[in-house]
C-alpha positions in Angstrom: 110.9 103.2 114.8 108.3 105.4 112.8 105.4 104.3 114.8 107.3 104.5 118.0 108.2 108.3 117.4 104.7 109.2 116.0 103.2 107.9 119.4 105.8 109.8 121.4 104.8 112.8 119.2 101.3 112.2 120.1 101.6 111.9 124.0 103.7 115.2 124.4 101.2 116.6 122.1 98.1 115.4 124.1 99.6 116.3 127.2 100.3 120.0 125.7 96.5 119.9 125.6 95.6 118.5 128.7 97.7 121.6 130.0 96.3 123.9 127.9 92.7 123.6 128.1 92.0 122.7 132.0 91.0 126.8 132.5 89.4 126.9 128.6 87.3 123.6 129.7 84.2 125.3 131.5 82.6 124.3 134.1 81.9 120.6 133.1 85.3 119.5 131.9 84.2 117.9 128.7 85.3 120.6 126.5 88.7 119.5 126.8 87.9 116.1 126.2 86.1 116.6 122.7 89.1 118.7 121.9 91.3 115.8 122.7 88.9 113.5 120.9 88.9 115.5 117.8 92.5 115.8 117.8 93.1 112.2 118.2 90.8 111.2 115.4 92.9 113.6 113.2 95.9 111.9 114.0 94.8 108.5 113.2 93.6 110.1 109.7 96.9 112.0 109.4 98.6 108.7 110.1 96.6 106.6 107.9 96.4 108.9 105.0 100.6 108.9 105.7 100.5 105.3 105.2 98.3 105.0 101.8 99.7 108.0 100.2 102.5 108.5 98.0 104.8 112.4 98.8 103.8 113.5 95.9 99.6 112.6 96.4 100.2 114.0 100.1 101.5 117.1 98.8 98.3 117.5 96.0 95.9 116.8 98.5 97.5 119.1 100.7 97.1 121.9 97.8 93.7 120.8 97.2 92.9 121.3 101.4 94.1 125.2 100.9 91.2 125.7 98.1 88.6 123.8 99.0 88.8 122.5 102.7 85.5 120.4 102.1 86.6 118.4 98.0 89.9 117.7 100.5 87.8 115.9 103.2 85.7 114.1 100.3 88.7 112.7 99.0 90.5 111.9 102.7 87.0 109.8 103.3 87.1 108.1 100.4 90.3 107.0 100.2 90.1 105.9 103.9 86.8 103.8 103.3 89.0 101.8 100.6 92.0 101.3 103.0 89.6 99.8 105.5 88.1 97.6 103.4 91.2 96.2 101.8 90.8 97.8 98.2 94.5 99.5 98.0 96.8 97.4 97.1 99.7 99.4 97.2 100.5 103.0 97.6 97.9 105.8 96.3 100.2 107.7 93.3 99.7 111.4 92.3 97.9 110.1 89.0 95.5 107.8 90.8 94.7 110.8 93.0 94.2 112.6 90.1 91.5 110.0 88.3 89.9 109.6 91.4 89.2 113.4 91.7 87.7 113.2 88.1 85.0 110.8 88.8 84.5 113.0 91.9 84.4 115.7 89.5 81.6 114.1 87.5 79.7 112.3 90.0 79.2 116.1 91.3 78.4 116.8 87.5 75.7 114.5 87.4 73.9 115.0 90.4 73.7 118.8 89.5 72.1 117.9 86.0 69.7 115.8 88.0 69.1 118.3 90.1 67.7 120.7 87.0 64.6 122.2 87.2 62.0 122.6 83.9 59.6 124.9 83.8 56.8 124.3 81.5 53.9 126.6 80.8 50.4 124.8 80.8 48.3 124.9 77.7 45.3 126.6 77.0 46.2 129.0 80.0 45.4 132.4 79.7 47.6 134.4 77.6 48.5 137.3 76.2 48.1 136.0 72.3 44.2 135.1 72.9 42.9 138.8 73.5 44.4 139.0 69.6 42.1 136.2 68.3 38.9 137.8 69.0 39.3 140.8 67.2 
């Protein structure tokens, strides 16, 4: 009954926006349609992320998406690329959500240390020291 009420949700919601945007669509239509597209691919995220989500983990990412819109995206594409390729098992708790933000955390870490640069000075440059030596 879920599914059949989230697809009912989604028609009346798509047809709100059919309505909407025929004057906001220009000239060549289309900019309705990529609105429509984009809102359609949300939904099927929204719906998957429903699915593989625990409340709780919802409810953290969901804080996370008010501080930093684009760690919240990170995490929603990550956790959908192991959905689709059959890695979750069960239901993603508030603690797994958690350890997988840590190695987020220190992959980020490590590609900032890698990203260092060092500055070294050449040798037997011309320096300041040297006019000292020939006096």
């Amino acid at each position: 009954m879920a599914d059949a009420e989230l697809e009912e949700i989604r028609r009346a919601r798509l047809a709100q926006l059919q309505q909407q945007g025929g004057p906001r669509g220009g000239p060549s239509g289309d900019g309705g349609q990529d609105e429509q597209r984009r809102q359609a691919e949300s939904d099927r995220r929204a719906s998957i992320l429903n699915q593989i989500l625990d409340p709780a983990a919802a409810d953290r990412l969901g804080r996370i998406r008010l501080v930093k819109e684009s760690r919240a995206t990170d995490i929603e594409n990550r956790l959908l690329m192991l959905a689709q390729s059959g890695q979750l098992r069960q239901k993603v708790t508030e603690q797994q959500l958690k350890e997988l933000l840590n190695a987020v955390a220190e992959n980020q870490r490590k590609e900032e240390e890698e990203q260092k640069i060092v500055i070294s000075r050449r040798k037997g440059a011309w320096d300041d020291d040297d006019d000292l030596l020939d006096l």
